[in-house]
C-alpha positions in Angstrom: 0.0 0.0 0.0 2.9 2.3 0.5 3.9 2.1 -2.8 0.7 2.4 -4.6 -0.1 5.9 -2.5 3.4 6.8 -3.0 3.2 6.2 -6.7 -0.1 8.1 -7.2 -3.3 4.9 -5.8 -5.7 6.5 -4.4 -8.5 3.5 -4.6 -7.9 0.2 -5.1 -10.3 -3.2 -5.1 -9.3 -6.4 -3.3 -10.8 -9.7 -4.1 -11.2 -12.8 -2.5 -8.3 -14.8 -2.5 -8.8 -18.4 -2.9 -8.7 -20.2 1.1 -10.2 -23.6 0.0 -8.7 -25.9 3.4 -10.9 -22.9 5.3 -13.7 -23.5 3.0 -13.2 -27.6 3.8 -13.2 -27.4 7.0 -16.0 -25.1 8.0 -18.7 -26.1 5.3 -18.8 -22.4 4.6 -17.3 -19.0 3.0 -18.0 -17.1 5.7 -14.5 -17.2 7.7 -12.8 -16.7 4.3 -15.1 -13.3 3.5 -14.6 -12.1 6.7 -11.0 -12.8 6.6 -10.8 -10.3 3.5 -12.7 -7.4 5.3 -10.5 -7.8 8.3 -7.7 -7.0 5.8 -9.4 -4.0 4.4 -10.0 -2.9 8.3 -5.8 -3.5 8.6 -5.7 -1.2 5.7 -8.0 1.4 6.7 -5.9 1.8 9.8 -2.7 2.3 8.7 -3.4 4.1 5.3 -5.3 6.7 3.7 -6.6 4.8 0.8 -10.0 3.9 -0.5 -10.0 0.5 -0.6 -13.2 -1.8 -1.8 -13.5 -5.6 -2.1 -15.4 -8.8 -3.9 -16.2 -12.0 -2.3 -17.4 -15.5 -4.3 -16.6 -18.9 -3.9 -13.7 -18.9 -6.5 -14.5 -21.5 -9.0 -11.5 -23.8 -8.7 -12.4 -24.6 -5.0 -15.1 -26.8 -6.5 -12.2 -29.4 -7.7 -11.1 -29.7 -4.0 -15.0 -29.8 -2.4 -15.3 -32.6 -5.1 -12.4 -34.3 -3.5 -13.5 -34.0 0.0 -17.5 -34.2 -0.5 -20.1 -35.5 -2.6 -21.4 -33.7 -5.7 -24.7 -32.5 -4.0 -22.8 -31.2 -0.7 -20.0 -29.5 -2.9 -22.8 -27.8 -5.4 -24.3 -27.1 -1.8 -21.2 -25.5 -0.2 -20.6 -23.2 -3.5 -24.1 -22.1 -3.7 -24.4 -21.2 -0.1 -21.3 -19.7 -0.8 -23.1 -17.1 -3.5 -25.7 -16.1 -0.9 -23.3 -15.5 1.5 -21.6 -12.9 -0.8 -24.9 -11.4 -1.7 -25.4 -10.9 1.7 -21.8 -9.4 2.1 -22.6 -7.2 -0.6 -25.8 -5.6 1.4 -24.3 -5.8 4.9 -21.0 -4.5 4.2 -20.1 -1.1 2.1 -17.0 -1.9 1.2 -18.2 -5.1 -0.6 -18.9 -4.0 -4.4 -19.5 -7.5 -6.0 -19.8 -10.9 -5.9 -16.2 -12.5 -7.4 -14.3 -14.2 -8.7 -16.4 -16.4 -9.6 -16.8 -18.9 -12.8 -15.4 -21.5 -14.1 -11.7 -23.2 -13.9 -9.5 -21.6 -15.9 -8.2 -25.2 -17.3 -9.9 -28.4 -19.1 -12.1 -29.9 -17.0 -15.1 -33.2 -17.2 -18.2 -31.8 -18.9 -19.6 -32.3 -15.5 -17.7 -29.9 -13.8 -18.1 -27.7 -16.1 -22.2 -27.8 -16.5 -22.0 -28.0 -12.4 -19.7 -24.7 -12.8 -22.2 -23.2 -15.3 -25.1 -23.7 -12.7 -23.8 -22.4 -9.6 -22.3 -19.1 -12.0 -25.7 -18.8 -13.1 -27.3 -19.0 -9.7 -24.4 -16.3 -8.6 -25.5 -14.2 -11.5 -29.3 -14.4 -10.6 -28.1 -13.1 -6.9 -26.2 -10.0 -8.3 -28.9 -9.1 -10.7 -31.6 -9.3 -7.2 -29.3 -6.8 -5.2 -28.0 -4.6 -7.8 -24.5 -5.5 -7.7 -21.9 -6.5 -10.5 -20.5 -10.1 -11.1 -16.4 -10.0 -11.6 -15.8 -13.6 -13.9 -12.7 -15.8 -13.3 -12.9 -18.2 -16.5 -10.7 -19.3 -19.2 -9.1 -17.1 -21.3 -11.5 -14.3 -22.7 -12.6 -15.1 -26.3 -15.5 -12.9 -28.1 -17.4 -16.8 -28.5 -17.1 -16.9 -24.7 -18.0 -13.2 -24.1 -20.9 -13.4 -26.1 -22.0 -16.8 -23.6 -21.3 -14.7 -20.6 -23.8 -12.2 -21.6 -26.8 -15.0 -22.9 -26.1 -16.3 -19.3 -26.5 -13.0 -17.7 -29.4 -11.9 -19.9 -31.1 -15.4 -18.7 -31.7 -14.4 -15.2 -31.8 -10.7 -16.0 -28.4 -9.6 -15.1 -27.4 -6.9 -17.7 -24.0 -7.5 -19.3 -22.2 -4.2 -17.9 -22.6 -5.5 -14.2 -20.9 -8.3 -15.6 -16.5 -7.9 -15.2 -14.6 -10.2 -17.4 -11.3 -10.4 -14.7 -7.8 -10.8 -16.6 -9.3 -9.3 -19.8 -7.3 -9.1 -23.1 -7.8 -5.8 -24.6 -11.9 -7.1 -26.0 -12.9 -3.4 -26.4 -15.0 -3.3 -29.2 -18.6 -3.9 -28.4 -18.7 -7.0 -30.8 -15.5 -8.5 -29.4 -16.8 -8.5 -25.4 -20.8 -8.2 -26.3 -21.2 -5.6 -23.3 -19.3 -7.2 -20.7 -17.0 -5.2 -18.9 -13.0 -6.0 -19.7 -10.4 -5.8 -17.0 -7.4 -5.3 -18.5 -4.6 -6.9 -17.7 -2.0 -3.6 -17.1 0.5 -4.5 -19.2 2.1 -2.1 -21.3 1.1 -3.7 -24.3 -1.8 -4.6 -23.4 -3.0 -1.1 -22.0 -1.9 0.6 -25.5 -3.7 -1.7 -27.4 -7.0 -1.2 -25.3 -6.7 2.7 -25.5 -6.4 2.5 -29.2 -9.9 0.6 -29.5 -11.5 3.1 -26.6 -11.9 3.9 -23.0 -14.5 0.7 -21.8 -12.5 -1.1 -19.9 -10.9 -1.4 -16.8 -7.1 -1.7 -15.6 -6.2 -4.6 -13.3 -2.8 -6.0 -11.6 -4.1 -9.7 -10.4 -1.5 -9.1 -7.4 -1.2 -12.1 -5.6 0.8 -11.3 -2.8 2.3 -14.9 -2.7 5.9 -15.0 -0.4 6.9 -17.8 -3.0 5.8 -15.3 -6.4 7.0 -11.7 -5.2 5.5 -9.6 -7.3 3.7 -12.0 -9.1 1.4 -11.1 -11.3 1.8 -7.2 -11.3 2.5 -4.8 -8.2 0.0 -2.8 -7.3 1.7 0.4 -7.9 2.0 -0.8 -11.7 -1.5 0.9 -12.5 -0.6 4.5 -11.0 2.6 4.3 -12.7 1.8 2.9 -16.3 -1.1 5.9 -16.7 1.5 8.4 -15.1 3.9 7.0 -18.2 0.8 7.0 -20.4 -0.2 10.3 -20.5 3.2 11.9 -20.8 4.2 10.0 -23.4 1.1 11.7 -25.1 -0.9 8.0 -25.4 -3.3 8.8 -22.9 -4.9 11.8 -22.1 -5.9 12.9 -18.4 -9.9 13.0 -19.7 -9.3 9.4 -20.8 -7.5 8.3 -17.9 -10.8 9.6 -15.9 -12.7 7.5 -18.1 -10.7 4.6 -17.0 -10.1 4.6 -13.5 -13.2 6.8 -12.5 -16.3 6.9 -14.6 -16.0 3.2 -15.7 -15.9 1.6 -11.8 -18.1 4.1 -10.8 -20.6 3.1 -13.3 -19.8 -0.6 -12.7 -19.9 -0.6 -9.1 -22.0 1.7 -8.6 -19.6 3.5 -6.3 -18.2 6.9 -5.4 -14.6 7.6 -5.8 -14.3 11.5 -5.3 -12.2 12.5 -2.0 
């Protein structure tokens, strides 16, 4: 946090980081949700920051529920896992979404993945009920798949901008990403490529914060930094940087970030 304040972060979104032996052993999300809003509460201590997070029952924790439960008591498990977020979602302010949540990013059994369909379905219902956005952990963003998020969302309502495609290539163009919202990787690459196709989309670091992966997959300060570079470097202008980083999470999360 240091660093992103120091190199210009002034709000930042921290989602729930996969705790699957918590989720084993309780039956529930519930210790894992709360153990991500004691960390914003750490944050909100020390720093000056606004700081916002998702909660879901990530997607790959279905493998190891599989491998510790039934089918019917790990579909159970997830599902009750989507209501508790909803719930986190009303009860707590800083709680913006329900998320990741998905699919495994990797080849799985048809099974799994009509079982992983159903309970991201059932997640999507619950977000379109209470207003809030969905953030997607899937495979890797494809216009085919982009256009089946949106059918999915459209099925129980839920419109495809409160839908966030997480590690987004740079899908701008309304008939690559069909009205989903892409967060975009912050590569440098990637972020030029996006800002020549528009201002949709989103920047994101996927910071994992992992001892044995420092820095892994981008530091949080990357984002303050590459638009800093950006804009005098003449590839970004301060109008479309507001675009970016305010008016499109605003409109997504239905949040304020002035002050």
């Amino acid at each position: 946090m240091k660093d992103f304040i120091k190199s210009g972060g002034t709000h930042f979104v921290l989602c729930q980081y996969p705790m699957p032996n918590l989720v084993i052993k309780s039956k529930s999300y519930l210790d894992c949700y709360h153990e991500t809003l004691k960390m914003v509460n750490d944050i909100k201590k020390r720093f000056d920051v606004g700081v916002f997070i998702t909660v879901g029952p990530y997607p790959v924790d279905y493998l190891s529920l599989l491998n510790n439960f039934d089918r019917k008591k790990a579909m159970e498990i997830m599902k009750k896992g989507m209501d508790q977020a909803a719930n986190f979602c009303q009860e707590y302010e800083e709680c913006i979404g329900i998320g990741e949540i998905g699919r495994p990013h990797f080849q799985v059994n048809k099974q799994i993945l009509d079982d992983s369909n159903e309970i991201l379905l059932y997640g999507m219902k619950l977000a379109k009920e209470i207003g809030a956005p969905v953030v997607l952990h899937t495979e890797s963003a494809t216009p085919t798949n982009c256009k089946e998020f949106a059918e999915m969302g459209k099925k129980v309502g839920l419109k495809a901008n409160k839908i966030v495609k997480h590690f987004s290539p740079p899908l701008i163009y309304k008939d690559e990403n069909y009205g989903l919202m892409p967060s975009v990787l912050a590569s440098n690459k990637n972020i030029v490529k996006s800002i020549g196709k528009g201002t949709r989309f989103m920047m994101e670091t996927d910071y994992i914060d992992d001892p044995k992966r420092p820095g892994a997959v981008l530091g949080p300060k990357t984002i303050p930094k590459r638009t800093k570079s950006l804009i005098e470097s003449g590839l970004l202008t301060t109008e479309q940087a507001n675009i970016i980083h305010k008016k499109n999470p605003e409109e997504t999360y239905n949040i304020c970030l002035d002050g």
